[in-house]
C-alpha positions in Angstrom: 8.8 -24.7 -6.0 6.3 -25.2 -3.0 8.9 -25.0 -0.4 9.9 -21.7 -1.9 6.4 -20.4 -2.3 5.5 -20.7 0.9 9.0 -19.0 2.4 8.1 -16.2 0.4 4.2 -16.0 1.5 5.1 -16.4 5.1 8.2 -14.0 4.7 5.0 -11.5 3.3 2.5 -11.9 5.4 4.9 -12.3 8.5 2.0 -14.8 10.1 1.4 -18.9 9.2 -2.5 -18.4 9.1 -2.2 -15.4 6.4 0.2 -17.2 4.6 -1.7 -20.5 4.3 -4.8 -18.1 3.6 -2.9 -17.0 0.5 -1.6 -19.9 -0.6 -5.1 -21.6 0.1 -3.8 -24.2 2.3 -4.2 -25.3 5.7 -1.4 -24.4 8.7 -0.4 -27.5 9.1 0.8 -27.6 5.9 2.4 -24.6 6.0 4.3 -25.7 8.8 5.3 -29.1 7.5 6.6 -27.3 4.4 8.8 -24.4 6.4 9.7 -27.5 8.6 11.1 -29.6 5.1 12.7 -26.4 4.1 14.9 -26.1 7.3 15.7 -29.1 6.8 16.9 -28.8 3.0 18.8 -25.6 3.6 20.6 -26.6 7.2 19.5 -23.7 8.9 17.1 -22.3 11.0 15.0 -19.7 8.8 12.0 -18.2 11.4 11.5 -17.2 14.6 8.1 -17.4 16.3 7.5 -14.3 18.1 3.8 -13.0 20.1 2.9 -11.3 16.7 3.8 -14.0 14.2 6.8 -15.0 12.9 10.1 -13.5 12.0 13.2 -14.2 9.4 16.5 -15.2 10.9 19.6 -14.0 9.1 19.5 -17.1 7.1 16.2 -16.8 6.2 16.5 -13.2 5.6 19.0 -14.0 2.7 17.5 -17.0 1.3 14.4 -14.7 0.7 16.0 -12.2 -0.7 17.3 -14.6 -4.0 14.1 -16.5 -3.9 11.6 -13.9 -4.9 13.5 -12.8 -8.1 14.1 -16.5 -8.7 10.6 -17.2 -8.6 9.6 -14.4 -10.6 12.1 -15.5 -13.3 11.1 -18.7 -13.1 6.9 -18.4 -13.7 7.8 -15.4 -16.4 9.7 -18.2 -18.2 6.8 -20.8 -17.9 4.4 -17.9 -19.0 6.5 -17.2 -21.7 6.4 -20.5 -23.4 2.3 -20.9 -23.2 2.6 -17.5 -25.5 1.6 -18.3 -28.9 2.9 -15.1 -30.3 6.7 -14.1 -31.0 8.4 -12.4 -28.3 8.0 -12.5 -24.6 5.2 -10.4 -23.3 6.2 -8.5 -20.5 5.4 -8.9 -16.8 5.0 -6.6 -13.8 4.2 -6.8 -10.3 3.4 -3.4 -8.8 2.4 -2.3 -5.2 0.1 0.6 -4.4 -1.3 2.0 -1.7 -4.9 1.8 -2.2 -5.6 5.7 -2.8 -2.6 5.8 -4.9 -3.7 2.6 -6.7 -7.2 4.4 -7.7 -6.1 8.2 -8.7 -2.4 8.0 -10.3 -1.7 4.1 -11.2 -5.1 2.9 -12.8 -4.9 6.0 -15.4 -1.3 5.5 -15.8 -2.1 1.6 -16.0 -5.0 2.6 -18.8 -2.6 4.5 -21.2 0.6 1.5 -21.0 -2.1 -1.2 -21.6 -2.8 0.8 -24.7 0.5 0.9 -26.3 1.9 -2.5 -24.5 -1.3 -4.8 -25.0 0.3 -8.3 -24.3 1.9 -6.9 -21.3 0.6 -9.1 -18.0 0.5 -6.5 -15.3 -0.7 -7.2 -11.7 -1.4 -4.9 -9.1 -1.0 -5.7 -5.8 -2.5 -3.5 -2.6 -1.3 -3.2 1.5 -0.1 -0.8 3.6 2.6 0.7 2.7 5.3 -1.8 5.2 3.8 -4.9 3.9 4.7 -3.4 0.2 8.0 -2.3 0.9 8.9 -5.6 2.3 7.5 -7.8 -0.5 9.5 -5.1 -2.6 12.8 -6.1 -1.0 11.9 -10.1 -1.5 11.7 -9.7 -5.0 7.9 -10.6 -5.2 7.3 -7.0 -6.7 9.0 -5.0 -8.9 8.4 -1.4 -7.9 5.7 0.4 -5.2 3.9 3.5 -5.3 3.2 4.6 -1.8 4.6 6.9 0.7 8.6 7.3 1.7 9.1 4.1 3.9 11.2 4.8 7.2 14.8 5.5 6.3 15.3 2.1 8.8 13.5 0.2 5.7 15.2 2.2 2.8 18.5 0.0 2.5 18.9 -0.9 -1.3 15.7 0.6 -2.5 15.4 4.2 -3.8 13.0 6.8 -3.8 11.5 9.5 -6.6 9.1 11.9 -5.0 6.4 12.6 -6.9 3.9 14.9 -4.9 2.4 15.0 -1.0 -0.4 14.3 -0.1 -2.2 15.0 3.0 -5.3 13.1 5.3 -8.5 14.7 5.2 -11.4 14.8 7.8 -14.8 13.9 6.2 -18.2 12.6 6.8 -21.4 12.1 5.0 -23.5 14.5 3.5 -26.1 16.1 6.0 -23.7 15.0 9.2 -23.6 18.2 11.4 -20.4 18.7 11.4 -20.4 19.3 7.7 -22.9 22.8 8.9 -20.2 24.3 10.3 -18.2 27.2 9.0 -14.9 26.2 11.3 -14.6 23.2 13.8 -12.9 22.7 16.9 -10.6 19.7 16.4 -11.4 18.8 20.3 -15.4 18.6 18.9 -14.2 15.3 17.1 -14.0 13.5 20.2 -17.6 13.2 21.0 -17.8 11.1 17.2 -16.1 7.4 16.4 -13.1 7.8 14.3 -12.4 5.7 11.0 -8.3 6.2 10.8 -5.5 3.8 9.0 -4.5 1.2 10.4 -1.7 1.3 13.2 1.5 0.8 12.4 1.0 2.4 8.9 2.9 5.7 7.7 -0.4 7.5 7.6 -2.0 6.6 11.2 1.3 8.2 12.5 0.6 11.3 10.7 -3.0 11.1 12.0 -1.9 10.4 15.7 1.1 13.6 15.5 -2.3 15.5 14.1 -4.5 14.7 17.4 -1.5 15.3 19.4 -0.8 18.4 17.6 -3.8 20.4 18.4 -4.3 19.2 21.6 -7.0 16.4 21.7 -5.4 13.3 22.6 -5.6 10.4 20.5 -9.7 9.5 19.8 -10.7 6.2 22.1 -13.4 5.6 20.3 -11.8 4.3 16.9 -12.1 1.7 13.9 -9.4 0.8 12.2 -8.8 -0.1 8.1 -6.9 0.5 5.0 -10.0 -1.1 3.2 -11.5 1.9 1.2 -14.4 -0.1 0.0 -15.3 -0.6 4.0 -14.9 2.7 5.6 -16.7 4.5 2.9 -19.7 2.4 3.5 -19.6 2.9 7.2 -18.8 6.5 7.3 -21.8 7.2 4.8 -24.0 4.8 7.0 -23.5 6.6 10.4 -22.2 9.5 12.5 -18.6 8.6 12.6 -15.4 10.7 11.0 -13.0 9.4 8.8 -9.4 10.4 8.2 -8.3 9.4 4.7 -5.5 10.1 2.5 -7.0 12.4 0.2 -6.6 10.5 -3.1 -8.7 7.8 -1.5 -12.0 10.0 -1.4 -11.1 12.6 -4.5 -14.0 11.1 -6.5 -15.9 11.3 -3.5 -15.4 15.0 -3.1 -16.1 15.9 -6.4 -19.3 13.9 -6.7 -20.3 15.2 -2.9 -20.6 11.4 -1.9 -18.6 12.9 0.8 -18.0 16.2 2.7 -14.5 18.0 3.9 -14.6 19.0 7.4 -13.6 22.5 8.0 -10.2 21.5 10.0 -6.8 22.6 8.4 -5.0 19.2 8.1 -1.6 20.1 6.0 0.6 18.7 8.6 -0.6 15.5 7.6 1.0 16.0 4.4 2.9 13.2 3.1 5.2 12.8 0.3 4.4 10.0 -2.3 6.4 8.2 -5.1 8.3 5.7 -6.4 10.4 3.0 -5.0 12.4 0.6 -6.7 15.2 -2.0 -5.8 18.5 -0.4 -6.3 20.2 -4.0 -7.4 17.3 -4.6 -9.8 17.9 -2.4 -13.2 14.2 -1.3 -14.2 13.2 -3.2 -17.3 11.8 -1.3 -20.6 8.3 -2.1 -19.3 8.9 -0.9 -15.9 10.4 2.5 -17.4 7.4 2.7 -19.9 5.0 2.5 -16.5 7.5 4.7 -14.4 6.6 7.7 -17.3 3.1 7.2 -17.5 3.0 7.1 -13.2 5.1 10.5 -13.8 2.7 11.8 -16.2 -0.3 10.9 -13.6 1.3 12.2 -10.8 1.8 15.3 -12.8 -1.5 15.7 -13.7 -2.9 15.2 -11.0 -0.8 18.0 -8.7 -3.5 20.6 -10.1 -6.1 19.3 -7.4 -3.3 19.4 -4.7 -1.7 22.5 -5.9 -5.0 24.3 -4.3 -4.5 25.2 -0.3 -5.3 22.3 2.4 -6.8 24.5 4.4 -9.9 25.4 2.2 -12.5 22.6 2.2 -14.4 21.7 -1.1 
């Protein structure tokens, strides 16, 4: 069970450091234990590489049958600690963090209502890192955007609604004065923008190059919400965001909308689940009330990108 553990956190995390970080270990040990696996199975199962490590074939498939094992194997053990009759179901679901907070939480609210044993845990990334955990078995569906078709063997995908980035800044900034805004005016301001790599920094960077900027120079990357809300509302600087990820913030005028249209950005967003892994009566109880979220929730995009709040 440790040896598999940690081929499955390294396998997620794609680096030893983040992986012992996770499991709370040192590197060493991770690397004694990857070593001992190798050994065990007869084959080779990473590659190093300048950016971390990689799966070979081998480790590709062993991955692939050790996530669900595991999964199987602690919902068993959780099982028999259950004092009640019946085995309370389990779920692992990925989110994107602005999907997490404005469609899964409510639709997590109303299935914790009529499933109260259920054990659900929600796990957050950009949207790769969730896809990929997704195909190791260690989750059981993700809500996010549509992955590269590259990274879509044996999963599906159910669109649910697009969503695009947004330009805002704190209240009072002077940019939030102005009636309509030059895009190339942004330049002159540090950017907060996802990280690279992720499906909505491309859209961002097709944006800049779109109208004729450039990409920004002067730019801080994140995914954490928590982080560049704090440091947009605590200086001068412009943050692209997926707009689910500030809605509240809108509302409440925590934060302003810039006067740029931004519906290229649009993205769409849904559902993906293993093709080889027939959804449980849980996982089709949370799929609905995801649905009904989504659904509810296309009134606030239904209204046109182009016209700030």
């Amino acid at each position: 069970m440790r040896h598999l553990r940690t081929l499955v956190a390294v396998a997620e995390h794609g680096s030893l450091v983040r992986a012992a970080k996770a499991l709370s270990i040192s590197q060493p040990a991770v690397t004694k234990t990857l070593a001992e696996l190798e050994d065990i199975a007869g084959h080779r199962l990473f590659e190093r590489t300048p950016k971390g490590v990689t799966l070979t074939a081998a480790g590709q498939i062993l991955v692939k049958h050790t996530g669900s094992g595991l999964r199987a194997i602690q919902d068993g053990l959780s099982s028999l600690s259950t004092e009640e009759e019946g085995e309370a179901p389990a779920l692992v679901i990925g989110a994107l963090p602005n999907v997490g907070a404005t469609v899964l939480a409510p639709a997590l609210v109303r299935f914790a209502a009529s499933v109260p044993r259920a054990r659900v845990t929600v796990r957050t990334g950009s949207n790769a890192q969730l896809i990929a955990a997704l195909k190791q078995g260690v989750l059981d569906m993700v809500v996010g955007r549509l992955a590269e078709p590259s990274d879509m063997q044996g999963l599906s995908f159910e669109h649910l609604y697009s969503e695009p980035l947004l330009l805002v800044v704190r209240p009072g900034h002077e940019l939030s004065l102005l009636p309509q805004i030059d895009p190339a005016r942004l330049n002159g301001y540090r950017l907060v923008l996802p990280d690279a790599g992720t499906r909505a920094r491309e859209a961002a960077d097709r944006f800049f190059m779109a109208v004729g900027s450039g990409l920004p120079l002067r730019v801080i990357e994140t995914i954490d919400l928590s982080f560049g809300r704090s440091y947009v509302l605590h200086s001068d600087a412009v943050w692209f965001v997926p707009l689910g990820a500030i809605e509240n913030d809108l509302q409440q005028a925590s934060l302003v909308r810039l006067h740029i249209d931004t519906s290229a950005t649009e993205g769409p967003v849904g559902l993906t689940l293993r093709v080889d892994h027939p959804p449980s009566e849980s996982m089709q109880r949370v799929s609905d009330e995801i649905r009904r979220s989504a659904s509810e929730r296309f009134g606030v995009l239904s209204k046109p990108l182009n016209a700030p709040n």
